[in-house]
N, C-alpha and C positions, 0 to 999 in steps of 0.2 A: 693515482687512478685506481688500485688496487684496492684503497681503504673508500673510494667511492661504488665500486661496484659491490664489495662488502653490503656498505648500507643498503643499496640498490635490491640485493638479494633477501633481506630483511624486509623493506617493505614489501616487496613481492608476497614471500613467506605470511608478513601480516594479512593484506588484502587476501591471498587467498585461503586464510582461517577464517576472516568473517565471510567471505561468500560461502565454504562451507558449514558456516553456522546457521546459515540462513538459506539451508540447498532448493524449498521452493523459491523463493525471490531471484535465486539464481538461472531456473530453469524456465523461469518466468520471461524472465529477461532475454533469454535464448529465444525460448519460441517469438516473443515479441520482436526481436531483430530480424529472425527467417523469414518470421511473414513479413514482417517493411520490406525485405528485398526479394521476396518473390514478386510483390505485386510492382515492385519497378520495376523488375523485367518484365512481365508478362503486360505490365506497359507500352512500355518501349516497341516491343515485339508487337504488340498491335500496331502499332503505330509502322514499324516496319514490315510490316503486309502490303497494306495502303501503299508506300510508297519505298523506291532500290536506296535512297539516301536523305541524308540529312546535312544538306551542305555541300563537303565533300566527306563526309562521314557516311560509310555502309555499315549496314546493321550488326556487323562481328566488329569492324572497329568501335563501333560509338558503347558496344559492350565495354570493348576496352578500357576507354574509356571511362565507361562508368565504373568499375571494377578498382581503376586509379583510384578515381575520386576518394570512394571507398573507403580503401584500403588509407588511405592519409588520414580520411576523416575518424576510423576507428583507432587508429596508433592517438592523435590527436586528444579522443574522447575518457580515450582508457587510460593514458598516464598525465594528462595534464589538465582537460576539462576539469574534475573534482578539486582539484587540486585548487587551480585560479579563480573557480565560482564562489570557495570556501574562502580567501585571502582577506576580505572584507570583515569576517567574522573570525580572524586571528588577532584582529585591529581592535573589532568592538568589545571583545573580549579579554584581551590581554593576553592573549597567546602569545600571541606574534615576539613579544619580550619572550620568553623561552627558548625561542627558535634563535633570536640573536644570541641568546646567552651559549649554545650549543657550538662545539669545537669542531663545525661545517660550514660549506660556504652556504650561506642564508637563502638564496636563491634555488640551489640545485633543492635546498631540504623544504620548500614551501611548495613547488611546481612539481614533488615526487611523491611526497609520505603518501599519499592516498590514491591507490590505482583503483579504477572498476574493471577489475578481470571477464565479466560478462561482453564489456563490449567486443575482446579479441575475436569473439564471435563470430563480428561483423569481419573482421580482417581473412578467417576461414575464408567466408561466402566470396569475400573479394579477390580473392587466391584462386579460388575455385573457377570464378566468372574468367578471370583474367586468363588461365589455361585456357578454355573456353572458347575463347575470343580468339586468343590464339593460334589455337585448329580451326576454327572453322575460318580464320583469315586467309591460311593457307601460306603464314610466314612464317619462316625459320629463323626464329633470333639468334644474331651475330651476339658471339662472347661480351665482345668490348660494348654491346648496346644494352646488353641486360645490363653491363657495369654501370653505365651512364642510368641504365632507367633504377639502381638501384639508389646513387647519387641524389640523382632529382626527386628520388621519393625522401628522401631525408631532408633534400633543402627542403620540399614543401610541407613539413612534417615542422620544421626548424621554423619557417616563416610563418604560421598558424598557432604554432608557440611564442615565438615574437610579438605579436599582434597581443594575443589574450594577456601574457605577464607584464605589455606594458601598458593595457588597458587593467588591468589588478591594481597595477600599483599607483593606480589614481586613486584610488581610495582610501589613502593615507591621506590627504589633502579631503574627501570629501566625507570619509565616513563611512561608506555602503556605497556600493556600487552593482545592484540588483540588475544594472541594463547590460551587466555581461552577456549574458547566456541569448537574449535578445538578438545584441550585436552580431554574436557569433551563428545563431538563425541567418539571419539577415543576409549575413558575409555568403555564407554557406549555401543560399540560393541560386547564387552568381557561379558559383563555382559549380555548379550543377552538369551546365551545359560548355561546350568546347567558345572558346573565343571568335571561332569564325561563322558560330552561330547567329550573333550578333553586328554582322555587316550587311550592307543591303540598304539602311534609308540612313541619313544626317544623326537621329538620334543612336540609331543600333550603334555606329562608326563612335561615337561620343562614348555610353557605356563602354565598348569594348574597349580606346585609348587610355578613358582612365585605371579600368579593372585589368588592364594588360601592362601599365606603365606608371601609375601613380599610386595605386593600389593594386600591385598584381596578382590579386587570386586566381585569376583565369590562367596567368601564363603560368603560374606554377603547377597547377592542375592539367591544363591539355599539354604544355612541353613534354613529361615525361612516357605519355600515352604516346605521340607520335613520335618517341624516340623508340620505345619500346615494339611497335608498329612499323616502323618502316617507314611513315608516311614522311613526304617535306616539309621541310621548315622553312617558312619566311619571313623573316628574313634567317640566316643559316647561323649564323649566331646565338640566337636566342636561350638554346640549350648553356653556353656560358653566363650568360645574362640572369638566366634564371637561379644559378649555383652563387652566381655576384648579389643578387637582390637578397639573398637568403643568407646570406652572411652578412651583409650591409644590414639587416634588419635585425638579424638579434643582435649585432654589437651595439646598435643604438637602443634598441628594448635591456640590453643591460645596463647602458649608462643611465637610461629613465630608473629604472630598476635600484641600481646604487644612491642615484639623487634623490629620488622617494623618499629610501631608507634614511636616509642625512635629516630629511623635515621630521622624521618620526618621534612622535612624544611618546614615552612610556604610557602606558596605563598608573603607574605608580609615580608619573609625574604632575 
């Protein structure tokens, strides 16, 4: 573990020498993030003038929430998007041979070498929001609950990782796999809004069971806000469930991961 955080610190060190090579593109990038998450909140906040809730969401939780959201989606963006968008073009190129010939496990070195340190950016604003949220909720987080909401931000951190590395490593078998970034749009929609947003008619009750249970981005996303919150859970389990899905998922995103690798033909073959 020692000689992985080694490397760990290396890339970091890398990634943050070319963002400072390139210190407009960087700052570029900042101000680009601020304003995307000003104008969601100053959104929202319209929206909660108009009306005291959203669901059973008040306008300091559904910060909270959004602030989760966040906070995943920037850990997410800045050490493994590049990373998995790029996997397609280790293949076409013949990189990806390198990488197997390297005394690491092939996995951790394809999903890490390339960070976009700009996005932490977004993690700041989410930190920030999530304080925020906090005071004006008027709850005192218990020790053992921050614990939990630090948990559940890793499983859903772990599960969003899962998802992308084993839609990458289709593209051993295909060639290019350009509908990643799409997907992960897509995905990332859903995940936007709290899962009890989505109840109320036959269709909403459908979206929500599958995105809550068969694909769970919802539950990974609103569990750790209402753990962090105070608010209930139901069913009261779910906070386990959520930590089970997120191990359940990378252990089988790694066995796709390893079997991929097994179909792979060299470039030099």
């Amino acid at each position: 573990m020692a000689q992985y955080g080694r490397v760990f610190r290396a890339f970091f060190r890398n990634a943050l020498v070319r963002e400072m090579a390139f210190r407009s593109n960087f700052f570029i990038t900042l101000l680009t993030r601020g304003f995307w998450f000003t104008v969601q909140v100053l959104l929202f906040d319209l929206i909660f003038r108009q009306v005291p809730q959203i669901n059973d969401w008040n306008r300091a939780e559904y910060f909270g929430f959004m602030a989760t959201g966040m906070l995943i989606n920037s850990i997410v963006e800045a050490c493994f998007m590049p990373n998995c968008a790029r996997f397609s073009e280790l293949i076409r190129t013949g990189d990806l041979d390198f990488a197997l010939l390297k005394p690491i496990d092939t996995q951790f070195l394809v999903s890490l070498e390339k960070l976009d340190l700009a996005m932490t950016s977004q993690a700041g604003f989410a930190i920030g929001l999530l304080v925020y949220a906090i005071i004006q909720a008027g709850h005192q987080v218990q020790p053992l609950a921050f614990v939990m909401y630090v948990l559940l931000i890793f499983g859903a951190v772990l599960f969003f990782y899962s998802l992308m590395i084993a839609l990458a490593a289709t593209s051993i078998f295909f060639g290019r796999n350009q509908g990643l970034l799409d997907f992960w749009f897509y995905v990332t929609i859903f995940a936007r809004y709290p899962s009890s947003i989505y109840s109320g008619s036959p269709t909403g009750e459908m979206v929500r069971f599958v995105f809550s249970y068969v694909l769970p981005i919802l539950l990974v996303v609103t569990v750790p806000a209402r753990v962090l919150l105070g608010m209930a859970l139901d069913p009261t389990w779910l906070s386990g469930l959520t930590l089970l899905t997120a191990a359940t998922t990378f252990f089988v995103s790694r066995m796709i991961f390893q079997w991929s690798l097994r179909h792979y033909r060299s470039a030099s073959s």
